[in-house]
VOGU-3710 file (C-alpha; in Angstrom, 3 decimals, decimal comma):
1> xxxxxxxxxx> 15,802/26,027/3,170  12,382/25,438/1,893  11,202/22,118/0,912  7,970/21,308/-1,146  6,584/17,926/-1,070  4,687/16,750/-4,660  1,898/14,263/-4,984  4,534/11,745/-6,147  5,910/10,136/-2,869  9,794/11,379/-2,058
11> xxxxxxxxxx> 9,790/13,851/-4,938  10,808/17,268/-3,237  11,758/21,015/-4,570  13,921/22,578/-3,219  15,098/26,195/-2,290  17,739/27,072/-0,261  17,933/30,582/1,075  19,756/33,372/-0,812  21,974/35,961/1,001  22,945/38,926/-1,176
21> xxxxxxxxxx> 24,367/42,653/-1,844  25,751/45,080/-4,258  28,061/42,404/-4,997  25,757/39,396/-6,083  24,790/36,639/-3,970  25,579/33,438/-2,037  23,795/30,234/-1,164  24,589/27,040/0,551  22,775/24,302/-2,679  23,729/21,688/0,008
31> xxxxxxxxxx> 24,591/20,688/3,679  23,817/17,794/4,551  22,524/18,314/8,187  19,686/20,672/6,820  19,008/18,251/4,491  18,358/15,448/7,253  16,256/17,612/9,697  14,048/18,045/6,114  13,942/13,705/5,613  16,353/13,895/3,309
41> xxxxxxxxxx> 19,274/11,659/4,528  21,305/10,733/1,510  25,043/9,855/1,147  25,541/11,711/-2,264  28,925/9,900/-3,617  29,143/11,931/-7,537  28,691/15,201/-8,861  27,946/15,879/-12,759  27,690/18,472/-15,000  26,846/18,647/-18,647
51> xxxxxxxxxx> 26,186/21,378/-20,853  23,889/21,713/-24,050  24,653/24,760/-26,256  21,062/24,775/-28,150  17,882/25,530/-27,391  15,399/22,167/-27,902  17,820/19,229/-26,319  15,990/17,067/-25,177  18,247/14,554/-22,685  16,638/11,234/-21,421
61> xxxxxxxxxx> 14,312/9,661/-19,836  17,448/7,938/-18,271  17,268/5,739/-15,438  19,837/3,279/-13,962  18,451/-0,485/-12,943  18,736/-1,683/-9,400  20,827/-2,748/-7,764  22,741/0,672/-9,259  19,335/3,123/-9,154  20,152/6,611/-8,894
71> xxxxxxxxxx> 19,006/9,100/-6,269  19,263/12,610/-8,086  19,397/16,089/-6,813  19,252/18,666/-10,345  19,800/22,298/-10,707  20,060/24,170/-13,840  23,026/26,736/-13,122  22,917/28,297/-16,511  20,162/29,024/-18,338  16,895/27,265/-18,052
81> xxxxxxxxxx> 15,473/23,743/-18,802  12,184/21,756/-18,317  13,124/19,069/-15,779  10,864/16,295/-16,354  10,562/12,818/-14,113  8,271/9,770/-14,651  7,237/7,625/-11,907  8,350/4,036/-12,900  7,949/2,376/-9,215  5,438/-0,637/-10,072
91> xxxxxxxxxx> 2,698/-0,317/-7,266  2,979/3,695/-6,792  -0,211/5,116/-7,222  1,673/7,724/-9,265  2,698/4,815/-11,843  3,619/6,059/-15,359  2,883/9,586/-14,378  4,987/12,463/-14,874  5,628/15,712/-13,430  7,480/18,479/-15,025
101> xxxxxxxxxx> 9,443/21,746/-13,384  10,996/24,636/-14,616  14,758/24,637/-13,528  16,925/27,948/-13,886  19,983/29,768/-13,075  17,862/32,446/-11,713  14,885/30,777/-9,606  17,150/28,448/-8,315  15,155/25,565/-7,808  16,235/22,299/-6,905
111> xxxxxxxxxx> 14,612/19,108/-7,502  14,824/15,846/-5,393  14,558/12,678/-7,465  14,306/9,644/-5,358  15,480/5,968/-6,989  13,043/4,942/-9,315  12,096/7,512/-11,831  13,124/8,253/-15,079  14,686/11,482/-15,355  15,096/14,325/-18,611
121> xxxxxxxxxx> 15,587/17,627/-19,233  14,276/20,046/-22,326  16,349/23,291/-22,853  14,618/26,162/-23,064  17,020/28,356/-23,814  20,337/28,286/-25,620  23,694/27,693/-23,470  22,346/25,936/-20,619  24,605/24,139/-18,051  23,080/21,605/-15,403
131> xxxxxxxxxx> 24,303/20,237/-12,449  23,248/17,116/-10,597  24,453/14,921/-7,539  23,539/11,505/-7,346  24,335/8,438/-4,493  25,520/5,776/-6,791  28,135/5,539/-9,412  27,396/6,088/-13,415  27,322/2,026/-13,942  27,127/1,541/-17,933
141> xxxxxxxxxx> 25,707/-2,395/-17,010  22,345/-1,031/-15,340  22,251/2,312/-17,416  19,143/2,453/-19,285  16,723/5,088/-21,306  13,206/5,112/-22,418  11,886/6,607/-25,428  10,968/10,450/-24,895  7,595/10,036/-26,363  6,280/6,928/-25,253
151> xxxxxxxxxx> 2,951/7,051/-25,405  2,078/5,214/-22,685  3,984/8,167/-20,498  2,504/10,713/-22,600  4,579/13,857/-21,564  3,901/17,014/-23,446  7,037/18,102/-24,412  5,630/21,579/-26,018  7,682/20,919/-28,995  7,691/18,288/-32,327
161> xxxxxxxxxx> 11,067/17,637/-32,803  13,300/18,026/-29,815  17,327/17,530/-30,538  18,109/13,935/-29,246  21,135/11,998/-29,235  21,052/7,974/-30,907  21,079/6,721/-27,985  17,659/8,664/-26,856  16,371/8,314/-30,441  16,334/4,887/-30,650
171> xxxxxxxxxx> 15,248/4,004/-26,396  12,386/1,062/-26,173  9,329/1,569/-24,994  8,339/1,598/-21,350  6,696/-1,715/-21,898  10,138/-2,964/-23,717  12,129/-1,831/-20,869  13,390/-3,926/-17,998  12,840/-1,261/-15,161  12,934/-2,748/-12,040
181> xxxxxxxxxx> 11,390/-0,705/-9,754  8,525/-1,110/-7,187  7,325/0,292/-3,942  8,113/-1,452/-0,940  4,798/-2,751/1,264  5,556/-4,668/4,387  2,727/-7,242/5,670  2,046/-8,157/8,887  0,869/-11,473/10,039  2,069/-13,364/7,162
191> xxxxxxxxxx> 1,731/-16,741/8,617  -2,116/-15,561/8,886  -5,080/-16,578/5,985  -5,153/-12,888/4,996  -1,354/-12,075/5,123  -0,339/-14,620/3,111  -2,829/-14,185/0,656  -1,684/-10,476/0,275  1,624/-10,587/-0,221  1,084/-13,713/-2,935
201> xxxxxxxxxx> -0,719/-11,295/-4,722  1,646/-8,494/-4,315  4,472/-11,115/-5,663  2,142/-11,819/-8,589  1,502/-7,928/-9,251  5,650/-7,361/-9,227  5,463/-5,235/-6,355  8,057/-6,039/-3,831  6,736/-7,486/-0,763  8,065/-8,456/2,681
211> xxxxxxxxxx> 6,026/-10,783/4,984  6,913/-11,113/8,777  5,370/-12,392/11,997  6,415/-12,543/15,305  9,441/-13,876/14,077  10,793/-10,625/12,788  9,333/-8,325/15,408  6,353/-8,264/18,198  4,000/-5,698/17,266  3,111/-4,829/21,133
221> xxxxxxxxxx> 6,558/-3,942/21,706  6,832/-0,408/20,869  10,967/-0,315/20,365  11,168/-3,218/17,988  8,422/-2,297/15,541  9,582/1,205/15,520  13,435/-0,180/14,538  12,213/-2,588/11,854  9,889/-0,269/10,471  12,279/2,584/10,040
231> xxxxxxxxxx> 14,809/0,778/9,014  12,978/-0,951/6,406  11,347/2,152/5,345  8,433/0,440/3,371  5,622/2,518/1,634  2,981/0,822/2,732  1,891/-1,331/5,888  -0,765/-3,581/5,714  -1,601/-4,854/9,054  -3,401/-7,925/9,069
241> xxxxxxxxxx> -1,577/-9,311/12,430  -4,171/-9,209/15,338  -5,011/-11,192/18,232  -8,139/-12,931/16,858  -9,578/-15,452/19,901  -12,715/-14,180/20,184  -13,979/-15,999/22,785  -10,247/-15,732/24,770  -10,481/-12,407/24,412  -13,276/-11,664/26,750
251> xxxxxxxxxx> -10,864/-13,320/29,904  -7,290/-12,578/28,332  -8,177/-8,885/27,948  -4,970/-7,118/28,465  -3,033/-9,980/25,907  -6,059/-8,475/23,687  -6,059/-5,146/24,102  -1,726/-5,004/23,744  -1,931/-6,572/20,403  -5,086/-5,131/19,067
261> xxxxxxxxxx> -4,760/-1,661/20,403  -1,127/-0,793/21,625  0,610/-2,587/18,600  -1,791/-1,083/15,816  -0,944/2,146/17,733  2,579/1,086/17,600  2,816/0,030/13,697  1,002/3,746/12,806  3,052/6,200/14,658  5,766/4,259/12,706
271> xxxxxxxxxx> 3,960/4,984/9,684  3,446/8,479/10,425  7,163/8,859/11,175  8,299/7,678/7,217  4,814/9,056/5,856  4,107/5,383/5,028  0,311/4,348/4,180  -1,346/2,178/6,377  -3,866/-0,640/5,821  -5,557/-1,575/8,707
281> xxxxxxxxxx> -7,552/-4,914/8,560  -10,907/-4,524/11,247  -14,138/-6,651/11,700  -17,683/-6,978/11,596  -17,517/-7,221/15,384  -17,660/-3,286/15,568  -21,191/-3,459/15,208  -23,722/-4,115/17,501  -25,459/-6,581/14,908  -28,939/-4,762/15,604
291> xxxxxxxxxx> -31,666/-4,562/12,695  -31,456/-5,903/9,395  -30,145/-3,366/7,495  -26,644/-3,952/5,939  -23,808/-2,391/8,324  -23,015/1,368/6,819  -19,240/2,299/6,393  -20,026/5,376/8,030  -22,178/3,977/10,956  -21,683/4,414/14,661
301> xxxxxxxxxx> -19,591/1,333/15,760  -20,888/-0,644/19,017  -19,386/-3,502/19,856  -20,790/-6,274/21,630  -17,595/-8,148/22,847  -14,429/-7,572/24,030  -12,654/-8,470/20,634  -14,588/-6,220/18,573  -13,863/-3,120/21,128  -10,294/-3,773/20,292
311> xxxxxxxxxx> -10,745/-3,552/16,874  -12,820/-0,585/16,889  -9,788/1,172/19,217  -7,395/0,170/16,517  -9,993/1,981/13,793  -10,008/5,345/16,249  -6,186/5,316/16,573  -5,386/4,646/12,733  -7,852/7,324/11,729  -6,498/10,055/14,134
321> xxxxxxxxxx> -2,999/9,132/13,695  -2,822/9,018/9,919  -4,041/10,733/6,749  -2,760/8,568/4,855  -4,669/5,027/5,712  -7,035/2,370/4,450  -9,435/0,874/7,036  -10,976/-2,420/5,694  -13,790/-4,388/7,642  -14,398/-8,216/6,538
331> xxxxxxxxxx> -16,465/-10,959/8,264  -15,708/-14,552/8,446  -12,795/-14,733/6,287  -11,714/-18,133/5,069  -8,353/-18,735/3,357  -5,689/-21,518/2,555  -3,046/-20,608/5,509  -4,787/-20,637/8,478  -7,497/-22,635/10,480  -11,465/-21,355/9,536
341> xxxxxxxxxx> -15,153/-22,518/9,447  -14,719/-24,131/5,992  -12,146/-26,710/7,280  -13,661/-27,346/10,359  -17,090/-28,490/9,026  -14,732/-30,521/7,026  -12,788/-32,241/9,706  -16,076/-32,685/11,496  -18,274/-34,313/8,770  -14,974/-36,976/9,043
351> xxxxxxxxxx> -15,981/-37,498/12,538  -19,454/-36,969/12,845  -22,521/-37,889/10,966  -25,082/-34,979/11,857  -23,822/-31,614/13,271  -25,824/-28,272/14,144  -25,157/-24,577/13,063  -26,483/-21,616/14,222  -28,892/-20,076/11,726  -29,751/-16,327/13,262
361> xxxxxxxxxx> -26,197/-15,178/12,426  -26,279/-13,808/9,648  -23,048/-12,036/7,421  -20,193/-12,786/4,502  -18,473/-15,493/3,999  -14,964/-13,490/2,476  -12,513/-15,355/0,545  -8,969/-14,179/1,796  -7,408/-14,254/-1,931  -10,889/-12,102/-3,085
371> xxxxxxxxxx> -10,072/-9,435/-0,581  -6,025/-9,402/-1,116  -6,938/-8,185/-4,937  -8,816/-5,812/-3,232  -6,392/-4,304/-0,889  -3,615/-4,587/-3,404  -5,817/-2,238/-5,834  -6,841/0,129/-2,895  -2,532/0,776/-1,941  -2,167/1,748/-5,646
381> xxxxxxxxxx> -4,385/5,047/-4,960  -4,870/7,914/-2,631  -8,415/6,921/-2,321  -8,004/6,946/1,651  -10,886/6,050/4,096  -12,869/3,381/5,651  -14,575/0,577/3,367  -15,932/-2,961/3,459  -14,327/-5,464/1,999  -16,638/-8,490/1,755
391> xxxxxxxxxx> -17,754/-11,315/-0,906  -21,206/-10,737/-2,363  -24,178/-12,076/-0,895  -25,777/-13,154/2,688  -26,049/-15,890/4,581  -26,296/-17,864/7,934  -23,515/-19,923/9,372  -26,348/-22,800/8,536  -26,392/-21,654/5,131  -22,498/-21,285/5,103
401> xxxxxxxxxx> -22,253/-24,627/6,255  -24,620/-26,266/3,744  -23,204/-24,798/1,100  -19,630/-26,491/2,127  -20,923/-29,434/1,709  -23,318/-29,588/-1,395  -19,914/-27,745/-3,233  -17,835/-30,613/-1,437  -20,151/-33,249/-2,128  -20,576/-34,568/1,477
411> xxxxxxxxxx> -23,349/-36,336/2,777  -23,855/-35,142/6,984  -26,785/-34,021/8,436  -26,908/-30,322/9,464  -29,393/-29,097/12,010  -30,410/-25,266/12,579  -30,424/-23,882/15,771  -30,254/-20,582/17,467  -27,595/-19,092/18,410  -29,564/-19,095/22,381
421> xxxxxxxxxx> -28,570/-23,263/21,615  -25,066/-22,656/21,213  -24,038/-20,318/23,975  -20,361/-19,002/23,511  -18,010/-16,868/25,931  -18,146/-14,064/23,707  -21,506/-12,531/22,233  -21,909/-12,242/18,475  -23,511/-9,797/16,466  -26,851/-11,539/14,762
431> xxxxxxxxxx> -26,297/-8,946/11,713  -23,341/-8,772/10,267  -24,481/-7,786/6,813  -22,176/-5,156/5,334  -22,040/-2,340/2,466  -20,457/-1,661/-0,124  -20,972/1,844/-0,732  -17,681/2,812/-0,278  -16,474/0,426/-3,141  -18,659/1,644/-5,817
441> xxxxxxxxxx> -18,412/5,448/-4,879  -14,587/4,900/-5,476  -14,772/2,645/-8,432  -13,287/-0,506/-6,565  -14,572/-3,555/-7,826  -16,728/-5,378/-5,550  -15,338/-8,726/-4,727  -17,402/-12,457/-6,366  -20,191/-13,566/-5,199  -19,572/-15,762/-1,840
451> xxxxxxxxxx> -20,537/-19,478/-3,542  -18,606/-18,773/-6,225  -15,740/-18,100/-3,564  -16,300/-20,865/-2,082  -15,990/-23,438/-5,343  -12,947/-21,818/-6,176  -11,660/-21,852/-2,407  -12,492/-25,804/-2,048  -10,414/-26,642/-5,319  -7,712/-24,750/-3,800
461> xx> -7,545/-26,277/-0,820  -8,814/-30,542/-2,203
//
């Protein structure tokens, strides 16, 4: 058998091979171990059939709600139709689109219709009989159309005035309809600032979203993220877990380099194996902070500590392993979950009344809930490849710091010192100043500006 993928994820055609003679021909239109060596493992529980004597019926777009969504398998065994799907899976970057087939008794074709899309069928021709299997029972509760020429859809039926029945005359509106459909994305380190920032806004959105941590699974162990993975079979992974000690890093190494580098390794060949997009969250700290030019997208990385190695080995193994992939770099990221440099000048300034901050460091202050609408746009398109994702703006960690408190109204003392004053176990980068090329070449919107960030941040968090 031959299967063809489509740009619309799980939507497959399908041709079986045809054995024939003087006396006609034979196929095999399904068996189920072929069909699992091709991906497609399915228990198929009903078999239809309907027939439409004219040419110009027009049946659907019919869908059934979850929990009783359809998986649907159609071939046109007389005659020939127009088989016609919408994608109605909120999150998909093939939302609201449609794709269109010819279906006859002579090519053959199958098509593959994964649960959620709406499905219809134009005759073409007069007498036309179509069979289709599906995995769930006909359930009249969830059954549910939309209306054929919705313009929001906008297929192009090639014809004014189809023949319809009541039912399809009178459907709602997409926007009317209760479809309940959405791809899956699985986050990683949801107890993280990023993480749970992400899949907040993926709950907002209406895209269904499933946090874990190292409740759920370890990333570093190979076994268990492979069985969660596959058997959660999510769309989309956004990996934001990562060991993140920077300064630990450079003596607990091998703790660094198995959660940094062996699980990212570990959460993409699972990735690869379901043909699942991957987000992978990475770090200033590939750069070498030299000049003081921003940081290109397309730059040679060179890190300068042990930390930013292992995120630049995560990069290399994302970008080999998948084509399918996302590769985000931030800088000091801020968010309401977590610890971060915004609460701990905070804390201190209840402690202390004059502090110092290093002022040759300079970079981006990023708002975690700024750069979850971010990655939450980027998983809705094919736009694949490696991009910033910071707020707008430079500063210093001085600057940062002063800025905390004017917006906070606190009244400390801050001294400036270099960073030679305020020796650490693991080197920084002095530049961390990063561009947005990427962004506007691909018509993401570039996140606020970083004190406006901040304001909002600081009424989150008061």
């Amino acid at each position: 058998m031959k299967v063809t993928k489509t740009k619309f994820k799980g939507l497959l055609i399908i041709e079986t091979d045809l054995y024939g003679d003087h006396r006609g021909w034979f196929t095999e239109t399904y068996t189920k171990n072929k069909f699992v060596d091709n991906g497609i493992d399915v228990d198929f529980v009903q078999d239809n059939q309907s027939y439409s004597a004219q040419k110009g019926t027009l049946r659907g777009i019919h869908f059934q709600t979850k929990p009783k969504a359809q998986t649907k398998m159609i071939r046109c065994t007389r005659g020939a139709i127009i088989d016609t799907v919408v994608d109605l899976r909120k999150g998909s970057d093939t939302y609201k689109q449609w794709f269109s087939i010819e279906l006859s008794a002579e090519n053959k074709k199958q098509l593959f219709i994964p649960k959620g899309f709406g499905h219809a069928f134009l005759t073409i021709t007069d007498d036309v009989e179509v069979q289709y299997k599906v995995d769930e029972y006909y359930s009249k509760e969830n059954d549910r159309s939309i209306k054929f020429n919705d313009p929001e859809i906008g297929i192009d039926w090639g014809m004014e005035d189809p023949i319809l029945s009541e039912k399809d005359l009178t459907a709602p509106l997409l926007k009317d309809s209760d479809a309940n459909f959405s791809i899956k994305v699985l986050v990683t380190g949801v107890n993280g600032q990023l993480g749970y920032d992400v899949v907040k806004r993926l709950n907002g959105l209406g895209i269904e979203a499933s946090g874990v941590g190292r409740n759920e699974f370890d990333i570093a162990d190979k076994e268990q993220t492979q069985d969660y993975i596959l058997k959660s079979k999510p769309d989309v992974v956004v990996h934001c877990a990562a060991y993140t000690a920077v300064d630990k890093a450079e003596d607990e190494r091998e703790k660094c380099y198995r959660i940094n580098v062996e699980g990212t390794k570990n959460i993409a060949e699972a990735c690869k194996q379901i043909d699942a997009q991957m987000v992978y969250i990475s770090t200033d700290y590939v750069f070498d902070g030299q000049g003081v030019e921003p940081q290109s997208e397309n730059k040679s990385t060179n890190p300068v500590n042990y930390y930013g190695y292992s995120k630049e080995q995560g990069e290399q193994i994302v970008r080999n392993l998948l084509e399918k992939h996302f590769i985000v770099r931030t800088s000091w990221v801020y968010g309401k979950n977590g610890s971060n440099f915004v609460k701990t000048m905070l804390r201190l300034a209840q402690m202390k009344d004059e502090i110092s901050v290093v002022n040759d460091q300079i970079g981006v202050p990023t708002y975690t809930k700024d750069l979850a609408v971010l990655i939450c746009d980027m998983i809705q398109t094919t736009k694949y490849g490696t991009y910033h994702g910071v707020n707008e703006g430079y500063c210093s960690w001085y600057e940062f710091a002063l800025a905390i408190f004017e917006e906070a109204g606190v009244n400390i003392k801050v001294n400036s010192i270099p960073s030679s004053d305020y020796p650490t176990k693991a080197r920084r980068p002095l530049n961390s100043r990063l561009s947005k090329e990427n962004l506007a070449k691909n018509d993401f919107d570039r996140l606020p500006q970083w004190k406006d960030a901040l304001g909002r941040y600081l009424k989150e968090i008061q």
